[in-house]
N, C-alpha and C positions, 0 to 999 in steps of 0.2 A: 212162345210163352203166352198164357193166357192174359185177355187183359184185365186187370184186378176193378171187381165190383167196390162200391160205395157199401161202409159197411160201417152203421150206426152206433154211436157209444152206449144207448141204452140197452143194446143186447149183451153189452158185462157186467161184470159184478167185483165186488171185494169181497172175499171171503177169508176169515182168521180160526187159525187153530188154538184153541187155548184149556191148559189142564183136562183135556181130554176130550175138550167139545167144539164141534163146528159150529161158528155163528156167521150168518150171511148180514153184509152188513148194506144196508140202503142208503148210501150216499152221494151227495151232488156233487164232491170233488175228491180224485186220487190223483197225485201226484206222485205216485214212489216210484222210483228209478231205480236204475242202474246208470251211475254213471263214471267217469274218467276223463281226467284233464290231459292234455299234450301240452308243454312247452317247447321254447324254440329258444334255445340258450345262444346268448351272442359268444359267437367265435370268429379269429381272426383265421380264414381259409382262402383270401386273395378271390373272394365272390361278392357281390354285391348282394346276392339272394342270402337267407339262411341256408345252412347247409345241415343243420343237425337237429333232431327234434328228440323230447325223452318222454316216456310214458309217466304217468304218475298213478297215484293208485286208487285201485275200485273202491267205491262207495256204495255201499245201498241206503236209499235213503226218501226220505218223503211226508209228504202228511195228508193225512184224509180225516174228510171233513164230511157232519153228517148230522140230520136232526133227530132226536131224540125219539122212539116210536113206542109203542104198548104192544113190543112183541112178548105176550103171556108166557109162554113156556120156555127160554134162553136156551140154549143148544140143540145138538143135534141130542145129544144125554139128557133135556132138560133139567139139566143142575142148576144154573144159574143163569140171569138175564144177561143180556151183552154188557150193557155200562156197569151195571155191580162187578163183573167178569174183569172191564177193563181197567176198572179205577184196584182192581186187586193188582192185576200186572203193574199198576203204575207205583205202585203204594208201597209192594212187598219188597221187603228184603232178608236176605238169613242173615247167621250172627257174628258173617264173613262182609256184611254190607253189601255184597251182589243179590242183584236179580236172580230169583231160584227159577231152575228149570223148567219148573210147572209153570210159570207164570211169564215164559216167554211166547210171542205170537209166532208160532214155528210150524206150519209155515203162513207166511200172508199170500193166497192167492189171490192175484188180478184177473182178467177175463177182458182186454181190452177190445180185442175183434174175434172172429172165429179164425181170421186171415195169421196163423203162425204167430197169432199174440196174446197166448199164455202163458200165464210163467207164476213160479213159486218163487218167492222170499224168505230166507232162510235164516231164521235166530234171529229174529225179530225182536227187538228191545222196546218199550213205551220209553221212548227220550221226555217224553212232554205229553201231558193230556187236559183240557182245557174245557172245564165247562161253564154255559153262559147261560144264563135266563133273564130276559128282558122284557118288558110289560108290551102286551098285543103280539108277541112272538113266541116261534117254536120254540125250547128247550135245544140247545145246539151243543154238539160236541166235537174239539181239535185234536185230531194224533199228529204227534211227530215224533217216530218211527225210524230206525236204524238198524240195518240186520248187515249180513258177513256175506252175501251172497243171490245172485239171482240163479232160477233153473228155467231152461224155456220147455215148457210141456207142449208145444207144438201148436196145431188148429184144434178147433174143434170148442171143446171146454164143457159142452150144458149147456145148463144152467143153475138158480139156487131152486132147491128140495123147498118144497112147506117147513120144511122140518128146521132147515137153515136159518130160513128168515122169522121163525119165532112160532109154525104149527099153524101161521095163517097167511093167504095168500094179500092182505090188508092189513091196515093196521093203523092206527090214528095217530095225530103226532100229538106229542106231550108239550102243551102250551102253556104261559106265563100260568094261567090258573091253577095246574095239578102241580106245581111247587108249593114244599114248604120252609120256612126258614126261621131262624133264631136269632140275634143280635147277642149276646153276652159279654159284657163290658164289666169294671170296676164298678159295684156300685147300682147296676143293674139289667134288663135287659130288653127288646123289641124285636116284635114279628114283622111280617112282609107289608105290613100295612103302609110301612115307612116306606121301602126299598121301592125302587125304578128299577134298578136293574142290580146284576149279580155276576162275578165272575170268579173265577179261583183255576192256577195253573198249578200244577205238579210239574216241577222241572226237576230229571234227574242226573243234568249234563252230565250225557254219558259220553264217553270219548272212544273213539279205536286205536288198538293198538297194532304195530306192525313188527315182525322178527323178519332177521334173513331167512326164514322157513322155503323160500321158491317163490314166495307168492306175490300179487299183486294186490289182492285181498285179506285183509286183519286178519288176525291171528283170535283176536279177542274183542269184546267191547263190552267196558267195564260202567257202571253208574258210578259217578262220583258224591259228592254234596246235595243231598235233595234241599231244595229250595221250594217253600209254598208259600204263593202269593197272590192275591185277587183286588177287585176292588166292587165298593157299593157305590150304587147312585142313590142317594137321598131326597126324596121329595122335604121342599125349604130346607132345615136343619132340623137336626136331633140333638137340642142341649146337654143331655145326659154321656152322649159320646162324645162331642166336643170336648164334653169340659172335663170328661175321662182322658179324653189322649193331651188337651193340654197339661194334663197333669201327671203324665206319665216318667218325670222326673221326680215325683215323691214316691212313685215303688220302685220293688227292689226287682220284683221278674212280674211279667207278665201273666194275667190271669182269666184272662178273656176267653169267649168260645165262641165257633159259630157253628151254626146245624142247620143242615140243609138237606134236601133232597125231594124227591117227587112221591108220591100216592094218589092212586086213583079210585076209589071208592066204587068197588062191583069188580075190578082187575087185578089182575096177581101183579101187576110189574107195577115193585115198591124198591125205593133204596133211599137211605139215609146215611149219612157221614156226621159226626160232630166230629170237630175236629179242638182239642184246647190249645193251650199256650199262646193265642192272639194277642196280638198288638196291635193299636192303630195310631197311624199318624192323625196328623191334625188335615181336616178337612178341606175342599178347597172349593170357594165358590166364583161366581163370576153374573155381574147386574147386566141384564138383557129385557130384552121385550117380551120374555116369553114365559112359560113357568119356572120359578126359583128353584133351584139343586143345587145339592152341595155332596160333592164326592169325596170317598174315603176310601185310600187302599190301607192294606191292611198286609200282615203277615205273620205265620204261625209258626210257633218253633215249641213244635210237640215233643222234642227229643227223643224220635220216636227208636224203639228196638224192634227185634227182627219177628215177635207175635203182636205187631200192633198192626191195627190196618183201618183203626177210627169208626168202621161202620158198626150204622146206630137203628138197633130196630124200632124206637120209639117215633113212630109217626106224626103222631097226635099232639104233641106240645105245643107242635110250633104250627099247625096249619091254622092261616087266616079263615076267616067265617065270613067272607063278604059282607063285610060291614061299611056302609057307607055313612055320608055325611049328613 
């Protein structure tokens, strides 16, 4: 047998399939697996050693992580950019509350070595998508990913096409500046001028289900309860919100919004989300030696149905203008 060469992680890739288009995606971490637990159930067999072991069942499962880039033209179709593309899969559902078929990542290909480690992920679900932007940094985005199935395509693999990673072999990352943002509270509202930092998860605890089918492998894996929640960092405090969520006992439902997203002025890769039905709790500060913040998580209960997906093509409200002090 030969003996196995040194074979570098930056020769793979992640690549997702999604409503018809290939997007290769440029990321610093995948974790998605395949994996399966063994136990070793206690029995009484007159051994000192265990004697018996049981298989338990496959999971696929993972998350990849990755900064935000100005790939212009989104797929291999150019239909749409990757995060417009992913916050659809994460977002959608029909008016049976599942994830529709188009909007699963079917398949996820990884690319880990040329060495017989490639493989396809099959019925790929967005469990969770995470995006973050924070002042002097990239624009960063979280999957966590659950599919029914791995395939190993063997050695070899490529690589990604131009056409994959956005029609350019570059591509700049979208930093604290090419965001935009909104504040909408009771009473009224603020841009980015305030915010440090920004975050909002899409959780759609999804679960797998198992039948006596044969298998070792779900049968199904269903979204349950979406749940949306983020939080802001506040440079000092923002009166106007404070003293809206202290008072969030004299309404009756929440009326709040936030809108956010990126534009790049000369670039086609634009996305916005507003999202309404916010709430915020009450803030929470803490006296140090260093600059004052006061943080707020928040959470939106948009009530959303199966043609809603929040994206907001108004760019321009809410971008800061570099205004200083």
């Amino acid at each position: 047998m030969a003996i196995p060469p040194a074979y570098m992680g930056f020769i793979g890739y992640v690549r997702v399939t999604s409503a018809g288009s290939i997007y290769g995606i440029r990321c610093d971490s995948c974790e998605l697996k395949l994996t399966q637990t063994i136990d070793k159930p206690d029995v009484v067999s007159s051994r000192f050693d265990k004697t018996v072991y049981r298989l338990g069942p496959k999971e696929v499962g993972g998350t990849i992580s990755f900064p935000a880039v100005m790939d212009p033209s989104g797929g291999t179709s150019g239909s749409v950019d990757l995060i417009p593309q992913l916050w659809l899969s994460v977002i959608t559902r029909d008016d049976d509350g599942r994830i529709p078929a188009a909007y699963l990542l079917d398949p996820v290909t990884v690319k880990y070595t040329s060495d017989h480690a490639t493989f396809d992920f099959n019925n790929c679900r967005l469990n969770s998508f995470k995006w973050t932007v924070a002042h002097s940094e990239m624009i960063k985005v979280e999957l966590d990913i659950m599919g029914t199935s791995r395939e190993n395509l063997g050695g070899g693999g490529g690589y990604l096409s131009d056409a994959e990673l956005g029609g350019q072999r570059n591509a700049r990352a979208l930093t604290w500046n090419d965001a935009f943002m909104e504040i909408g509270y009771d009473g009224g509202s603020f841009t980015g001028e305030y915010v440090r930092s920004f975050d909002i998860t899409v959780m759609n605890n999804c679960e797998r289900f198992y039948t006596l089918n044969g298998c070792l492998s779900p049968q199904d894996i269903a979204a349950k309860l979406r749940d949306l929640t983020g939080s802001l960092v506040i440079m000092g405090r923002h009166p106007g919100l404070g003293q809206a969520a202290e008072d969030n006992e004299s309404r009756c439902y929440a009326d709040g919004f936030l809108h956010f997203g990126y534009d790049v002025s000369g670039c086609a890769a634009k996305w916005g989300v507003k999202l309404p039905g916010v709430v915020y709790e009450i803030e929470t500060m803490g006296l140090k030696n260093d600059l004052m913040e006061s943080t707020v998580n928040w959470h939106a209960l948009p009530g959303g149905i199966s043609t809603e997906n929040f994206v907001n093509t108004n760019f321009t409200v809410s971008k800061s203008s570099c205004n200083t002090v």
